[in-house]
C-alpha positions, 0 to 999 in steps of 0.5 A, a space after each residue: 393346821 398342817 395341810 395333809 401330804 398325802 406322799 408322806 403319809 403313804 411312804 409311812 403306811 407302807 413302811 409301818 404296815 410292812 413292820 408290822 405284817 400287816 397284808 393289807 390296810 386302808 386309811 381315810 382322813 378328814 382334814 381342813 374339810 377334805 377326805 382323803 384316802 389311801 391303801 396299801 398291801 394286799 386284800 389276800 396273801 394267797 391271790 395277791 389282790 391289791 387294796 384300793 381305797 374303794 376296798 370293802 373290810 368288816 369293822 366288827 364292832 364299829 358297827 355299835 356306833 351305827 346301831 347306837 346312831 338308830 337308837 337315837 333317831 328313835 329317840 329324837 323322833 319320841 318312840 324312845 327313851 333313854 330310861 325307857 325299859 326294855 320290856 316296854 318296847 319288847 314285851 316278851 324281853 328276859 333274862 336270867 335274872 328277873 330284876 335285870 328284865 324288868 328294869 334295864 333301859 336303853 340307856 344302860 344298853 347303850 352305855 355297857 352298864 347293864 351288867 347283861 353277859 355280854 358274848 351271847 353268839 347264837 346263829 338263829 339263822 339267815 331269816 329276817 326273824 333272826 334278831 326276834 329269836 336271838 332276843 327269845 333266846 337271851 331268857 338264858 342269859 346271866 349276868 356279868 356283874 350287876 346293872 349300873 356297877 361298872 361298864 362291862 363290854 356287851 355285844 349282847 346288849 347290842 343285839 338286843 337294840 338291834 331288835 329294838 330299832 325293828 320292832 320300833 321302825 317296822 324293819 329289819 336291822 338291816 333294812 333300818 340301817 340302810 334307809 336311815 343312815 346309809 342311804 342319807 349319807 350317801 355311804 354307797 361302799 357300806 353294807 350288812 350282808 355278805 351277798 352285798 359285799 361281793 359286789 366289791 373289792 373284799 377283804 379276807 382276815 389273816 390269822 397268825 402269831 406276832 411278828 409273823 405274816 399272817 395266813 389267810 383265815 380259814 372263813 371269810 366271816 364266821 358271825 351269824 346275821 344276828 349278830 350284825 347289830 354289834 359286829 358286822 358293817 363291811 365298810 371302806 375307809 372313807 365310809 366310815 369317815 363319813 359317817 363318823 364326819 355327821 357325829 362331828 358336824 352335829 347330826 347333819 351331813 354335807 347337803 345338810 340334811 339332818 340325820 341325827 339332832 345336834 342334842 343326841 349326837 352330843 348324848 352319844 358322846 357324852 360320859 355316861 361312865 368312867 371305865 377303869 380299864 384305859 387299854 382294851 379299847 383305849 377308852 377312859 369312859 363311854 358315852 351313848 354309843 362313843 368310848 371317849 378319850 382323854 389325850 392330855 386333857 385334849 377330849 376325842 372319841 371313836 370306836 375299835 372293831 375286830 372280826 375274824 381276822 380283821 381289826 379296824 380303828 376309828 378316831 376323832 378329834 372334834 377340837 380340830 375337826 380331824 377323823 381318821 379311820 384305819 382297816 386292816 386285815 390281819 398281823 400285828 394291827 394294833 401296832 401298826 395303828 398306835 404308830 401310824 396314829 401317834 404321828 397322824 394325830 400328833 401332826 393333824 390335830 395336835 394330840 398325842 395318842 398312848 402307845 400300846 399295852 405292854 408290860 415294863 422291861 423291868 416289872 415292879 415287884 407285886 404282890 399278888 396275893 391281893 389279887 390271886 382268885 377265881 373271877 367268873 362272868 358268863 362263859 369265862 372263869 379266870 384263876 389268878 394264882 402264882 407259879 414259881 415265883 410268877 404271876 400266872 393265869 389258868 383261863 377256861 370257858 365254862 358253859 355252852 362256850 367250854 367247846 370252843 377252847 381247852 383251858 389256857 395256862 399263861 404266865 402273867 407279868 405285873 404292870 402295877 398293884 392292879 394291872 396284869 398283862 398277858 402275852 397275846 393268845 390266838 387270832 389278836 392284834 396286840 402282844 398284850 391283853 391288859 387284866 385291870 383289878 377293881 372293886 364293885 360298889 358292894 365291895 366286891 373284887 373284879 377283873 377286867 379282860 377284855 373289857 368285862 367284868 368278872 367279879 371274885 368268886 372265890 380266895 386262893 390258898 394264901 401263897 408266896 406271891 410277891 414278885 420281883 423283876 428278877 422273877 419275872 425277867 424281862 418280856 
């Protein structure tokens, strides 16, 4: 294995994170046994405040790694299962639909396949009862699309072992994760409430268009606490490498103690699904916890995080013991990441990752028609029709999120028979957002955005929709 040149690797953060106005980034890589850490740019374009590799940045949801990570010691030490039910650790557990209550497990949790809707924010306060009352107000939720059909993202559902981990262990959330996986790995830069983090070097977001520099956000951190389960670790580069280092070394860490038994760390990362949608989180399946990855056969897992503003990467290539871990606040972060990772992993550990979703030059000529409709989970409803000539997309949050944001109209261009792409909308780090066409085991039609699934509610007119490259041009 290459030895790790740590000038080389900084000349290159720091050119690709300029390429890509990025105001800040750190990175932490475990090669040949030894992390080691770099960081570049700015914590804040308004102060000026350097990144250091002791910096502090939310991972957004790498955090379900770590409450996955609980879940499973609870398993280990027989408290759990992975079939047991949720209404037997929860009795007073619900949701909208009465059968989903009374049969989704663990497991189904753990791996996205509960079908539960998964963008349930709800601020229940700063109180330590604030998981008990997110999980009270879940009894309204519907579903994305029926248990055990396909994976569809949850954040709900990782709130809801949130509460799980406290009602089994007597914590709260916050406490469980800090006496059980923070403290034993010695991760002293890693944390869950806001009061904690200014003790150090914090980064704040940056909200702006592609291939503009970003503005500082307006807030720092807009998730309630209950939300922490699925959203908020703040954490420096090397924490999360060493964290991600335990999974690696089989659930012990570097003074062996063992924090997870080898078999549930192999769970974790275990396929429990196939994932139709290979770019939202670049995943082709998910096991207990971990997306997986395929690169040429070569097998790696890791996670993907975003807060307001903040975008973090995780991989690992457990065949070369290689993990590599990115933060970042702000500008074109995915790219800076799929370049940056394409040479770092290529390099390190012999794999080449894919580059980043976007459409062809040229697109195929599609017809649309098949895929034309109305796709609807909870909260979102996407039409898929065409405008002259053009794929295009009218996007609406319905329900209690309808306030956040009028209705958005965008054309789309074709990828293939299947695959839309959209061009980035609002505070995103990629210039594309996939749209993946499937089909649900009853036979109905879905689409993937973001990584939920909507299934087809309802046909559109039938419509003159084949698209040719002409009409679309180039994007």
């Amino acid at each position: 294995m290459p030895s790790f040149d740590a000038d080389h690797w900084q000349a290159r953060l720091d050119e690709l994170r300029a390429v890509h106005h990025v105001p800040g980034a750190a990175l932490a890589v475990l090669a040949g046994g030894t992390i080691h850490e770099l960081a570049s740019g700015v914590l804040h374009r308004g102060t000026g405040v350097e990144v250091t590799t002791d910096s502090v940045f939310q991972s957004g949801s790498i955090a379900k790694v770590y409450t996955a990570t609980l879940v499973m010691q609870l398993i280990d030490s027989g408290d759990l299962r992975l079939d047991s039910r949720v209404v037997d650790v929860l009795p007073d557990f619900a949701v909208a639909d009465d059968e989903v209550t009374e049969s989704v497990t663990i497991g189904r949790l753990l791996s996205h396949t509960s079908g539960i809707a998964g963008d349930f924010t709800l601020d229940t306060g700063r109180g330590d009862d604030c998981l008990a009352r997110y999980v009270e107000a879940c009894a309204n939720v519907g579903q994305d699309c029926p248990p055990g059909t396909v994976i569809s993202y949850s954040s709900t559902g990782y709130a809801i072992l949130g509460r799980i981990v406290e009602v089994v262990t007597g914590q709260t959330w916050d406490e469980a994760l800090r006496d059980r996986l923070l403290v034993p790995l010695g991760l002293e830069h890693s944390m869950t409430l806001p009061e904690e983090a200014l003790r150090f070097r914090v980064a704040m977001g940056h909200l702006g268009g592609p291939g503009t520099d970003p503005e500082p956000a307006p807030e720092w951190d807009m998730l309630p606490r209950s939300a922490g389960p699925y959203g908020r670790v703040m954490v420096t580069a090397a924490d999360v490498v060493r964290f991600a280092r335990m999974h690696l070394d089989g659930g012990t860490a570097p003074d062996g103690t063992r924090v997870l038994s080898a078999e549930s760390a192999a769970t974790m990362r275990r396929r429990a699904a196939d994932c139709l949608d290979g770019w939202s989180f670049m995943a082709d399946g998910w096991g207990h916890g971990w997306p997986l990855y395929d690169w040429d056969g070569v097998a790696g897992y890791g996670h993907d995080g975003a807060a307001v503003g903040q975008f973090s990467y995780l991989r690992v290539v457990p065949g070369s013991g290689v993990v590599a871990a990115l933060l970042t606040n702000g500008g074109g972060a995915t790219e800076l990441f799929v370049d940056l990772f394409q040479e770092l992993l290529g390099e390190l550990a012999g794999v080449r990752m894919p580059g980043a979703f976007a459409p062809a030059a040229e697109p195929p000529a599609v017809d649309v028609s098949a895929l034309a409709g109305t796709y609807e989970r909870e909260g979102v409803r996407l039409t898929i029709g065409e405008r002259d000539g053009v794929p295009h997309l009218r996007l609406e949050l319905t329900g209690g999120m309808a306030k956040y944001s009028p209705p958005i109209e965008t054309d789309l261009v074709a990828v293939s028979d299947t695959v839309l792409a959209m061009p980035a909308i609002g505070p995103v780090s990629a210039p594309w957002l996939p749209l993946v066409f499937g089909t649900l085991p009853d036979g109905t039609p879905y689409v993937y955005f973001g990584m939920r699934a909507a299934p087809k509610t309802s046909p559109a007119a039938p419509v003159n929709t084949t698209v040719t490259p002409a009409a679309t041009g180039s994007r």
